[in-house]
C-alpha positions as a Python dict, from the first residue, in 0.01 Angstrom:
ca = {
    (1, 'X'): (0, 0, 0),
    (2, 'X'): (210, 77, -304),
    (3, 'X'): (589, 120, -269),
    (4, 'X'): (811, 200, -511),
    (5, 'X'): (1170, 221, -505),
    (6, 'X'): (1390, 359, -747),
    (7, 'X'): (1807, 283, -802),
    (8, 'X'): (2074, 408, -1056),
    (9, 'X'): (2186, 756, -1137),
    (10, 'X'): (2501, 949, -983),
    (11, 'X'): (2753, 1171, -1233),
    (12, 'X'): (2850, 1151, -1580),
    (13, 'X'): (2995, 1345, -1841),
    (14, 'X'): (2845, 1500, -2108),
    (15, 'X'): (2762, 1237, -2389),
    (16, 'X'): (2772, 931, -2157),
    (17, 'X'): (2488, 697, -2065),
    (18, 'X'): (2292, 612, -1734),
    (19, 'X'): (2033, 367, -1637),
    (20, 'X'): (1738, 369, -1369),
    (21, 'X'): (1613, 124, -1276),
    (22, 'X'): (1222, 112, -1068),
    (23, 'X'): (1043, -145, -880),
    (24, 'X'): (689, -138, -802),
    (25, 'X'): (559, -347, -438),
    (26, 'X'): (297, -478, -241),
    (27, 'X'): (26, -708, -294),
    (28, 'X'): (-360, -664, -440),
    (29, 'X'): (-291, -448, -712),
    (30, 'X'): (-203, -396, -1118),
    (31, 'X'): (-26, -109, -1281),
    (32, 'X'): (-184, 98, -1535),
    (33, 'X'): (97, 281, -1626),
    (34, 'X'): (466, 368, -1471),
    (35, 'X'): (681, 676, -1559),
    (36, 'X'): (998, 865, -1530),
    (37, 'X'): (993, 1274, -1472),
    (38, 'X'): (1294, 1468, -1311),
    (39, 'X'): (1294, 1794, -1154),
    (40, 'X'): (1570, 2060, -1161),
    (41, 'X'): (1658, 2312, -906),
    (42, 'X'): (1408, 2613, -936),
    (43, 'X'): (1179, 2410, -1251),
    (44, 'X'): (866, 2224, -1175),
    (45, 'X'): (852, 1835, -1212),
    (46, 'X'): (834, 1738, -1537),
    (47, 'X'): (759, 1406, -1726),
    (48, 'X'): (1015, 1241, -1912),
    (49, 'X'): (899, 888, -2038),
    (50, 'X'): (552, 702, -1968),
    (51, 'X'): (502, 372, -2015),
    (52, 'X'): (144, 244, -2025),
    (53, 'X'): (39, -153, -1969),
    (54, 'X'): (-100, -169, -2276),
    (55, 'X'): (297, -55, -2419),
    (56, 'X'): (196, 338, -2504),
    (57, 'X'): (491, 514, -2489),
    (58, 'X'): (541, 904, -2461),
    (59, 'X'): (904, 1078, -2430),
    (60, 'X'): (931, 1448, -2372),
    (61, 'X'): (1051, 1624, -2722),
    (62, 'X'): (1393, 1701, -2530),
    (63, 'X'): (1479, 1331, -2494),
    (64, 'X'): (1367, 1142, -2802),
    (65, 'X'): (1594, 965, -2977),
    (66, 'X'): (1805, 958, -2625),
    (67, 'X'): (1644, 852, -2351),
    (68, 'X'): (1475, 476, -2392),
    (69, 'X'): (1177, 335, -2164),
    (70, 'X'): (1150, 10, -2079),
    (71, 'X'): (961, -254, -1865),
    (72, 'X'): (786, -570, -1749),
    (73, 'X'): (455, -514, -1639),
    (74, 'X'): (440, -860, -1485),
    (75, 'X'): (725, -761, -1277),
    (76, 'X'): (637, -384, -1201),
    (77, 'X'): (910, -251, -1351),
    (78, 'X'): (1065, 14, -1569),
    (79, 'X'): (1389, 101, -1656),
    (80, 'X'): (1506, 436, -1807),
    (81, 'X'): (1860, 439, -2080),
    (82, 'X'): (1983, 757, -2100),
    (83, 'X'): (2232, 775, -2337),
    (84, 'X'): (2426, 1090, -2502),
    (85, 'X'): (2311, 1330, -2171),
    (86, 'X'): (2351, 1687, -2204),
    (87, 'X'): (2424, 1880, -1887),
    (88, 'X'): (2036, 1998, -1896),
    (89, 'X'): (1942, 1665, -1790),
    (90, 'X'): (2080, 1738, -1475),
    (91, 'X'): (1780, 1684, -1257),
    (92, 'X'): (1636, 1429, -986),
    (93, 'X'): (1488, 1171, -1142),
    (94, 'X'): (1123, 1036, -1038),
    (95, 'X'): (972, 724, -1051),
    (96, 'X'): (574, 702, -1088),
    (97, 'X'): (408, 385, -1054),
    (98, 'X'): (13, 429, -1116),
    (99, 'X'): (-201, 212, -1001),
    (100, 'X'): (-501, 42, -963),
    (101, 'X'): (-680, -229, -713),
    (102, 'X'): (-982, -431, -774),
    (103, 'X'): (-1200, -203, -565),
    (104, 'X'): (-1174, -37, -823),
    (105, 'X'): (-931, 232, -646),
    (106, 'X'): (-690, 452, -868),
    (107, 'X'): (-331, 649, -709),
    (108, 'X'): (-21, 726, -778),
    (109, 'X'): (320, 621, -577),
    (110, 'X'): (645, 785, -594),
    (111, 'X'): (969, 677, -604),
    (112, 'X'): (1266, 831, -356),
    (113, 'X'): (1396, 999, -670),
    (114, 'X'): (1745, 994, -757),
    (115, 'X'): (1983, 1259, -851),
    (116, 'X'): (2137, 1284, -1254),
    (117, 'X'): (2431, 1534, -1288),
    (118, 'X'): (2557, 1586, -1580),
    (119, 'X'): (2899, 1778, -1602),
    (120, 'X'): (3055, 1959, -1954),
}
């Protein structure tokens, strides 16, 4: 079984930085891809950042140029820099860790998500 476990976040002011941080566990398997999305109160989930094994990256249009995604696949992780946040990134942040096993078998494991407020 996949777990994956998510840390960072809390408050900031507008134009200040944040980083998550994402760990991916368990035994038997390889990532194909992990990502960041965050969802705000009444929006869906959204994606923010992907980052694939092969080093694809994708950013939402709101967050290029701000937001940076980073990893080690080797390590099953991913980090997310969010610099210069706007009070529109307030959201709970998600980490996705998909996977697959030898099997082959293909899924997707969340993160806890963590919260992002960003105050004007």
């Amino acid at each position: 079984q996949v777990q994956v476990v998510q840390s960072g976040g809390g408050l900031v002011q507008a134009g200040g930085s944040l980083r998550l941080s994402c760990v991916a566990s368990g035994s038997g398997f390889r990532i194909n891809a992990m990502e960041w999305y965050r969802q705000a109160p009444g929006n869906q989930r959204e994606l923010v950042a992907k980052l694939t094994s092969g080093g694809m990256i994708t950013y939402a249009d709101s967050v290029k140029g701000r937001f940076t995604i980073s990893g080690d696949n080797a390590k099953k992780t991913v980090y997310l820099q969010m610099n210069s946040l706007k009070p529109e990134d307030t959201a709970v942040y998600y980490c996705a860790a998909d996977w697959m096993t030898g099997v082959p078998e293909v899924g997707r494991a969340w993160g806890q998500g963590t919260q992002v407020t960003v105050s004007s």
